[in-house]
N, C-alpha and C positions, 0 to 999 in steps of 0.2 A: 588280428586281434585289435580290439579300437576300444581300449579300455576306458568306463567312465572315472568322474571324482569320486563318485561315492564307492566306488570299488580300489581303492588304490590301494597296494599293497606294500607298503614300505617295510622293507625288507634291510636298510639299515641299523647297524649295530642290535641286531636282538637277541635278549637270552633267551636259554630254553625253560620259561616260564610254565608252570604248571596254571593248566586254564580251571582246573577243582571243579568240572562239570561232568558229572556221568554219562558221556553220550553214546556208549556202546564198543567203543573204538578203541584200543589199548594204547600205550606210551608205544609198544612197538609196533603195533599195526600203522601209526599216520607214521612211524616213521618211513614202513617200506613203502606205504603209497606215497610219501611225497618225495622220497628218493625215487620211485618212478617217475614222478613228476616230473622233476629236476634231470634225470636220465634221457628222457625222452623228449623234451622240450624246451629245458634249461633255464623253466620258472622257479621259483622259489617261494614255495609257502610256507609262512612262520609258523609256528602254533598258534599265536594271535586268530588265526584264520581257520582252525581244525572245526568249527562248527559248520562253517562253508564250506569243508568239503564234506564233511561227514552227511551233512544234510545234501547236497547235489548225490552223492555217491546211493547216498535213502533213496529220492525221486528215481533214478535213471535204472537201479535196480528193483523197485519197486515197478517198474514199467515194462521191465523184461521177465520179471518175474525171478529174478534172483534169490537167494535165501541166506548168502552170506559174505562178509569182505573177501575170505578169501576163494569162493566159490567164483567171486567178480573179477579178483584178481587173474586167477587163473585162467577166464575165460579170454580177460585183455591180453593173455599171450600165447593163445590157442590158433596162432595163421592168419590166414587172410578175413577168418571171422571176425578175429579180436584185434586188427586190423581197423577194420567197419568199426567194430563196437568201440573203437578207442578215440575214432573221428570222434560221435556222438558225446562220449564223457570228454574231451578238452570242451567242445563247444558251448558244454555246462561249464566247466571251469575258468573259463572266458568271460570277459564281460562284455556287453555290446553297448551298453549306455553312449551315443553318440547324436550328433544333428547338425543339422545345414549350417554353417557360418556360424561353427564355433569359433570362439579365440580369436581376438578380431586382429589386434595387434601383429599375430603370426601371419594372417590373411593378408594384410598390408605390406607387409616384408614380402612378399611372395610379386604382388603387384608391381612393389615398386621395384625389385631385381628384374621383373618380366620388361619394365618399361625403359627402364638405363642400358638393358643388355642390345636393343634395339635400337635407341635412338641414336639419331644421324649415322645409321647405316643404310644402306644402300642395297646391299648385297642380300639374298635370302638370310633368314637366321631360323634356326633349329631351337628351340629349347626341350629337354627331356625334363620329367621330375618322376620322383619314386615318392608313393604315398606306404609308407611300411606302419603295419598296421591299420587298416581301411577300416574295419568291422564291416558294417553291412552298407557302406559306398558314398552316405552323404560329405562324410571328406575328399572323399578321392572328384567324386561331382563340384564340390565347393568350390576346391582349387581350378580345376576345367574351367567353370565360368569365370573364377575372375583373372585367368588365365587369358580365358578368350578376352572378357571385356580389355584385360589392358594393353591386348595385342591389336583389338581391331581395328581401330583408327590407322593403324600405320598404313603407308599407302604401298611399301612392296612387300613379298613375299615372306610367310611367317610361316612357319607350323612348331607344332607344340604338341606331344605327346605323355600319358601319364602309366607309371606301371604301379600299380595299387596292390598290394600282398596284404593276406590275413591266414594268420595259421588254422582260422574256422572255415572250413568247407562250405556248411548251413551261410556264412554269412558272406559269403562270396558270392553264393548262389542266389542272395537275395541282393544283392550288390548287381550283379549281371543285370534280373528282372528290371531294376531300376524304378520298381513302383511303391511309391509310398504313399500313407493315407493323407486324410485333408489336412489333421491338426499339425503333421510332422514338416508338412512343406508350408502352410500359411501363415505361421506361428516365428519361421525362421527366416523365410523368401521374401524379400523385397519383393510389389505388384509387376515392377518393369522387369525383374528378373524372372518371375513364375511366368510373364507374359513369355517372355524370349526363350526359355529351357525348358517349359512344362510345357505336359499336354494333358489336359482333364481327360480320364474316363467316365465310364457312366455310371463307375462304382464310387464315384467319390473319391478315387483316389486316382495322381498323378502319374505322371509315366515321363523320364527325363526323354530331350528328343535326342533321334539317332544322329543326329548332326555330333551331339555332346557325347554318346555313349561309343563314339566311335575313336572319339582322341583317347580313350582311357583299355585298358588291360589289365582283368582284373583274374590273380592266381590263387590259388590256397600253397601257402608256404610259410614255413617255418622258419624263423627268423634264423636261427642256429644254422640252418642248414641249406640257405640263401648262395647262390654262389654269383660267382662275380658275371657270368656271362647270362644267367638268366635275367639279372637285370642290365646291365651296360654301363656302359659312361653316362651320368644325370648330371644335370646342370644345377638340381633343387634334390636333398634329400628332406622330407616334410614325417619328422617322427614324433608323434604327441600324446604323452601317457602310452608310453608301451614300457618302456625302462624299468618303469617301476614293478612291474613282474618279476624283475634279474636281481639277483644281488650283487656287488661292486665290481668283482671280477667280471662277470661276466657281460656288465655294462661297460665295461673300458671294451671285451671284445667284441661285441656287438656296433660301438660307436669308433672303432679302430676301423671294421669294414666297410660302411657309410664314407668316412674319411676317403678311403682308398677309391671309391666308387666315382666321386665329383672332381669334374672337370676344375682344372684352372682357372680357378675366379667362381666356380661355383658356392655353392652355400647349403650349411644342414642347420634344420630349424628343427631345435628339440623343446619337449616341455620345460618349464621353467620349474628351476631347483631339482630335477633328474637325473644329473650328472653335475658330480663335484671333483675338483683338482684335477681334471683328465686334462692329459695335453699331450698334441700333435704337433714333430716337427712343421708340418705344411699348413698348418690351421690355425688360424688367429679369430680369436676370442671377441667380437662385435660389438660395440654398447646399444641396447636395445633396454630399455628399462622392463617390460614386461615378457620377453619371450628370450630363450637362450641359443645364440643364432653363433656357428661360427664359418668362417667362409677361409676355402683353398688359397692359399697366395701362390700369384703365377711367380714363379720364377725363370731368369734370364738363363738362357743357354750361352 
């Protein structure tokens, strides 16, 4: 999930405010659908937001031909059907709002741990990073190139690999494709960069090259239910607007497993104002004036 700004869900201190719009949907009906929510993927929608889903819930049953919440309800827990039919309804309830070389500050921090961690070594070096929350791949791609660009120069041995997760299926799938139109890539691609990682089709739209699509692993998973060996040891955890889906708790557990995940001396770059007063024995707090970065401290044996 690669959530945008304009979808942000802040889910900080809120009451349970009456929204006084008739939309079809009872006080107790959002509640059980978004205790579903919350059950099953461990978002949190406020009422603030009861239009958004009532309206998502409208289209995606209007498209199956459904006739009521709880005729939908029932159907999202009818097996391997509602199953399927439950990928399609998060995928609505997700946002994809994303693009090449967001957040430029973050991107820099990422460069510049790729180019310290390397220099005056000698020896191969590895770096891993987890893009958690990819949406539909131009982050998990962004990072790759300036990955690559700030490893290339070095004269021995580098590799660098990325593990990309989005709990949208749909947007994985268009993440793998790797093709996006003209405005999405020209609008955001530096010309030496489209030259190097693009390749035009003849539809007007791009195609990243296999060279790039090859550092990257891209899964459909659920943040909640991420375990530690599907992704590994990472040198970089790279989380931006996903938090904000969670409410407190479940943002300290979400950002306790991250923690657990980076190597010694590694680093997790989260959105800025996402998480407040969290603190890890092994994790020390960075000053970055735009991006909220904290990094492992090695400790002596």
């Amino acid at each position: 999930m690669g959530p945008g700004d304009s979808e942000h869900l802040n889910t900080e201190n809120l009451g349970t405010l009456d929204t006084g719009v008739d939309d079809g949907m009872g006080e107790h009906e959002f509640q059980v659908w978004t205790k579903l929510l919350k059950d099953r993927t461990g978002m949190n929608l406020p009422v603030q937001r009861k239009s958004f889903l009532v309206t998502s819930l409208d289209l995606r049953m209007n498209e199956i031909g459904c006739n009521s919440y709880e005729e939908y309800y029932d159907m999202l827990s009818s097996g391997i059907s509602g199953e399927i039919e439950w990928k399609f309804l998060v995928d609505r309830l997700t946002v994809h709002e994303t693009r090449f070389f967001r957040h430029k500050s973050s991107l820099d921090i990422v460069r510049k741990y790729a180019m310290e961690k390397v220099a005056g070594k000698d020896e191969t070096v590895r770096l891993q990073l987890w893009s958690a929350g990819c949406s539909t791949g131009q982050e998990a791609y962004t990072l790759a190139m300036v990955l690559d660009q700030a490893l290339k120069s070095r004269s021995g041995q580098t590799y660098f690999g990325i593990v990309a997760t989005d709990i949208s299926a749909p947007s994985i799938k268009t993440a793998q494709q790797a093709l996006y139109n003209q405005r999405q890539v020209e609008k955001h691609v530096d010309s030496l960069l489209l030259d190097r990682y693009f390749e035009k089709q003849t539809d007007e739209r791009f195609v990243i090259t296999k060279e790039l699509r090859n550092r990257i692993c891209f899964a459909p998973m659920n943040i909640m239910n991420v375990s530690k060996e599907a992704i590994g040891e990472v040198d970089i955890v790279y989380c931006q607007n996903l938090l904000i889906y969670f409410d407190r708790e479940k943002r300290f557990e979400i950002v306790n497993f991250m923690a657990e995940l980076l190597k010694p001396g590694g680093i997790m770059i989260l959105g800025s104002g996402e998480i407040l007063a969290w603190k890890h024995p092994q994790m020390k707090l960075q000053d970055y004036p735009d991006s909220l970065v904290y990094k492992r401290q090695i400790t002596m044996s």
